[in-house]
N, CA and C atoms as an extended XYZ file, in Angstrom:
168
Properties=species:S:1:pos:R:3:atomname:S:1:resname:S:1:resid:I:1 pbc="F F F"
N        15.127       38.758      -10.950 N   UNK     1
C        13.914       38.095      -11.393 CA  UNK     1
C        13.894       37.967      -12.914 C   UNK     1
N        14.469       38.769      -13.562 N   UNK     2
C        14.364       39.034      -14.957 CA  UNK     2
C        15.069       38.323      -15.825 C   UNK     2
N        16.164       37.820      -14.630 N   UNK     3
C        17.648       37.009      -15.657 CA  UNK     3
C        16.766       35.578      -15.189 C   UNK     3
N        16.656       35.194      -14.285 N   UNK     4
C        15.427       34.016      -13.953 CA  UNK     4
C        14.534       33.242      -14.968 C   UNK     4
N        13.749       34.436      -15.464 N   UNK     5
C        12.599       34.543      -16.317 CA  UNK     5
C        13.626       34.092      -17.588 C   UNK     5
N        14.370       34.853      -18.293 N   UNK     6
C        14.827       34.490      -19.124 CA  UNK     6
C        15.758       33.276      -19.804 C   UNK     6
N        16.190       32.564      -17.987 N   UNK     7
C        16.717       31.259      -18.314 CA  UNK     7
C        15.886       30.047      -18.513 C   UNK     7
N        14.880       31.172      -17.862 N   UNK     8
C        13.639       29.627      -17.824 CA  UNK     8
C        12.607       29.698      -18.367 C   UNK     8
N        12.335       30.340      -19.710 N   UNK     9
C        11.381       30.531      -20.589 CA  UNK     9
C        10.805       29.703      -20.615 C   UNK     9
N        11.740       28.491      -21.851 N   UNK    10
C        11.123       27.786      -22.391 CA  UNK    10
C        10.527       26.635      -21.097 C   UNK    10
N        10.442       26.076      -20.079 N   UNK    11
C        10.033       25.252      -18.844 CA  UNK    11
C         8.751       26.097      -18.851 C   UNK    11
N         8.877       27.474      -18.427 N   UNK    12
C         7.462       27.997      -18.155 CA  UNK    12
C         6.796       28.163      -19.214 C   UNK    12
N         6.946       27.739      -20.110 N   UNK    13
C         6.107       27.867      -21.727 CA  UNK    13
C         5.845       26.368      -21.992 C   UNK    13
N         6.527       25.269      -21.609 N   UNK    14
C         5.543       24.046      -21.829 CA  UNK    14
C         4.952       23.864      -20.483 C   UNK    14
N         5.469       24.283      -19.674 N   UNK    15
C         4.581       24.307      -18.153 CA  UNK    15
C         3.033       24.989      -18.761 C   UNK    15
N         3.064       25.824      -19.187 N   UNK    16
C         1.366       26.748      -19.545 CA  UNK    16
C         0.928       26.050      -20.346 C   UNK    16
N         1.864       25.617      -21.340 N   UNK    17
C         0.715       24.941      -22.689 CA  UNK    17
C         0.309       23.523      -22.209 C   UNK    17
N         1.492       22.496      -20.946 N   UNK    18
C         0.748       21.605      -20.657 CA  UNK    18
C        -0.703       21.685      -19.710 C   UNK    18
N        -0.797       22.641      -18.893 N   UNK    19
C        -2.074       22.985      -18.009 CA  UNK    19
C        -2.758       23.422      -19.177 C   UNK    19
N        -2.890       24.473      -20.084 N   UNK    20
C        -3.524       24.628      -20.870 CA  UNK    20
C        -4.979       23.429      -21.384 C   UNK    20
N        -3.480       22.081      -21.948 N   UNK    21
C        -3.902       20.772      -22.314 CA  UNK    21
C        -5.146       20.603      -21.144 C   UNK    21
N        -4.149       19.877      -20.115 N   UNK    22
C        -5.233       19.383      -19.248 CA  UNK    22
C        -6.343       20.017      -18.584 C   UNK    22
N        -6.193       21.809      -18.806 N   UNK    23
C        -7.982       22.235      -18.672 CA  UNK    23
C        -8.533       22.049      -19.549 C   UNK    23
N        -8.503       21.991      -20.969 N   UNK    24
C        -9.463       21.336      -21.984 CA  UNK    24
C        -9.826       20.069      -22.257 C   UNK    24
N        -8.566       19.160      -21.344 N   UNK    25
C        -9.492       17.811      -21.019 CA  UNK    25
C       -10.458       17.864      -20.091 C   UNK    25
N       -10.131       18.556      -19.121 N   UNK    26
C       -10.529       18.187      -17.669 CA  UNK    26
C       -12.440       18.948      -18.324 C   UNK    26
N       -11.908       19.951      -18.902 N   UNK    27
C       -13.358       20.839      -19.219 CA  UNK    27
C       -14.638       19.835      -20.128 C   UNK    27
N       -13.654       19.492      -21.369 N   UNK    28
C       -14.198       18.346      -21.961 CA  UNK    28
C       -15.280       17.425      -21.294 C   UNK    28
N       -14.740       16.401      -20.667 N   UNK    29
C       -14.809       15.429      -19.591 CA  UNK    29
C       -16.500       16.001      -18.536 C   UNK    29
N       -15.791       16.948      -18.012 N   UNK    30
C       -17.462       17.649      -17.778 CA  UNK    30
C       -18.041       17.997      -18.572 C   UNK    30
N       -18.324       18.853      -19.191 N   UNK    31
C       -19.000       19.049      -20.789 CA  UNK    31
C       -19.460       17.772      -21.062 C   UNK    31
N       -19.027       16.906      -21.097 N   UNK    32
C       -19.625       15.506      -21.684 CA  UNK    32
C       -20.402       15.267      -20.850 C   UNK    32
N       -19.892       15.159      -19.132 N   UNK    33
C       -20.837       14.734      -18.194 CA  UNK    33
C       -22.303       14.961      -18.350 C   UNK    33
N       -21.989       16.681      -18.391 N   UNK    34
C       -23.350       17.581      -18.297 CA  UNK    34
C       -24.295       17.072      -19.261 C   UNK    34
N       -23.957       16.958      -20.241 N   UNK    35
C       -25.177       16.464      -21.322 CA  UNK    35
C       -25.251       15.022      -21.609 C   UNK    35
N       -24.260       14.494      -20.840 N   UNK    36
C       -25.459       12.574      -20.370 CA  UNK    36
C       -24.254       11.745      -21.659 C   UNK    36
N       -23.085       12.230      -21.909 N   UNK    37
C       -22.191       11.202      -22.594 CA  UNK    37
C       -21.056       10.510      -21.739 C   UNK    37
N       -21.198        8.938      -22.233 N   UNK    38
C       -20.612        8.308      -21.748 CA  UNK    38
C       -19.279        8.200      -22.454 C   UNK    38
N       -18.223        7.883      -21.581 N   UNK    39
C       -17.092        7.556      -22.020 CA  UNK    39
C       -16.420        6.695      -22.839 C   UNK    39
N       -17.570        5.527      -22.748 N   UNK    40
C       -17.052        4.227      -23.253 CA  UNK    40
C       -17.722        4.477      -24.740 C   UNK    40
N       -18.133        5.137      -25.154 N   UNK    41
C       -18.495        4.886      -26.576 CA  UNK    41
C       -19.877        4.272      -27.156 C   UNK    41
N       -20.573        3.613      -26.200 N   UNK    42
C       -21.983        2.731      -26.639 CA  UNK    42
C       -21.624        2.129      -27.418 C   UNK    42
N       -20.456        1.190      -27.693 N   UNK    43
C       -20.735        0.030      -28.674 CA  UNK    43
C       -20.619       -1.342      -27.671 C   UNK    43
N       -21.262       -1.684      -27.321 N   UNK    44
C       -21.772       -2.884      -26.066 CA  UNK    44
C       -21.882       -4.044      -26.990 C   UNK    44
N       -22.189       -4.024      -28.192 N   UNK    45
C       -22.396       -5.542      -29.044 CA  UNK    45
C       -21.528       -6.417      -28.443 C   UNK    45
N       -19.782       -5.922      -28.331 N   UNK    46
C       -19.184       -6.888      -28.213 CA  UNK    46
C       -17.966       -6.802      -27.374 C   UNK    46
N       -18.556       -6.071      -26.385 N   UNK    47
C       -17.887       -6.045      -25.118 CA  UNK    47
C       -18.382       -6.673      -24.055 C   UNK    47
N       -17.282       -7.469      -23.339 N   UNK    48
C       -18.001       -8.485      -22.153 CA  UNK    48
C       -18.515       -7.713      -20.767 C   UNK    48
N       -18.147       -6.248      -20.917 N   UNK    49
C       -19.007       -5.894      -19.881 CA  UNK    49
C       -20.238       -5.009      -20.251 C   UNK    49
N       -20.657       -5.254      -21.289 N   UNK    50
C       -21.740       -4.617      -22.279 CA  UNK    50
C       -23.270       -4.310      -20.992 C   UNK    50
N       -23.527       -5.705      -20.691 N   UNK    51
C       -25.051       -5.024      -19.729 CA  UNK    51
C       -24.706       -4.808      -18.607 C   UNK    51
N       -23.610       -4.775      -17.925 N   UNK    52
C       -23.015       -3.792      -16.675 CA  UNK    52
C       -23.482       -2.529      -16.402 C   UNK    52
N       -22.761       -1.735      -17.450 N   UNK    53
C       -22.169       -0.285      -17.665 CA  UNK    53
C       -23.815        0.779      -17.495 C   UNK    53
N       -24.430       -0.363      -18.625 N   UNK    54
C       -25.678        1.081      -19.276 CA  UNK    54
C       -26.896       -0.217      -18.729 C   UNK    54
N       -27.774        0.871      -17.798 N   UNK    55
C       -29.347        0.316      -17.824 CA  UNK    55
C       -29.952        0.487      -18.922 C   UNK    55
N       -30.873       -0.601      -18.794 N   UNK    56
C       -31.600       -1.175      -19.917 CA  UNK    56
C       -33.345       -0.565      -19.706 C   UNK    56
């Protein structure tokens, strides 16, 4: 197990730091939910799907 571990450090070390990544998106993303932010940014002036997205 030990000679294992040691051939395959570095895989299991960007393996952690990439999950790492994507729980602080994924956490983000809710976090935003929870307190009512949208993704798109609110600049609707001059986007063609501007009165779609957000009630008026």
């Amino acid at each position: 197990m030990l000679s294992w571990f040691s051939s395959n450090w570095a895989t299991i070390l960007i393996v952690v730091v990439l999950l790492g990544i994507v729980a602080g998106c994924i956490a983000t993303i809710l976090h935003g939910r929870k307190t009512g932010k949208s993704s798109c940014g609110c600049s609707c002036g001059h986007c063609p799907m501007g009165g779609a997205c957000h009630k008026k």
